[in-house]
C-alpha positions in Angstrom: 106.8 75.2 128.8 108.1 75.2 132.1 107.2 76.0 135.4 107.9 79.3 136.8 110.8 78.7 138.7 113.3 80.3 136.5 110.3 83.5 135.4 112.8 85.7 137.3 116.0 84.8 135.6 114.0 84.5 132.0 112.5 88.0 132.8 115.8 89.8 133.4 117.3 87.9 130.4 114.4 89.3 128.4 114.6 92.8 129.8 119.0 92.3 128.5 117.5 91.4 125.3 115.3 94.0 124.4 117.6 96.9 126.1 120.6 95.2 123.7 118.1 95.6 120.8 116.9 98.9 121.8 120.5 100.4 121.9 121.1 99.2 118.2 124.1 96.0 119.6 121.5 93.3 118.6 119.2 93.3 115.3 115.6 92.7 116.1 114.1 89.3 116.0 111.4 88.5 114.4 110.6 86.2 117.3 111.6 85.9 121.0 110.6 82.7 122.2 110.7 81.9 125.9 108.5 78.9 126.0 111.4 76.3 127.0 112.1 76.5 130.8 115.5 77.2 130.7 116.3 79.5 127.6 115.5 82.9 125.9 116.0 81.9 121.8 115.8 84.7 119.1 114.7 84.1 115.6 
């Protein structure tokens, strides 16, 4: 999982994400998994 050394830099990629999806440039995932330390995956 990770410690929370990169949280800030996972949270603003996460924030990227779901703006990108909101605004229609990204399809929705059905999951958004940010359990590895170093990496936002969607599914």
């Amino acid at each position: 999982m990770g410690d929370a050394s990169e949280s800030s830099a996972k949270s603003a990629a996460l924030v990227g994400l779901l703006e990108q999806i909101d605004a229609g440039a990204l399809e929705p995932a059905g999951t958004i998994d940010v359990s590895t330390p170093d990496a936002v995956v969607l599914r």
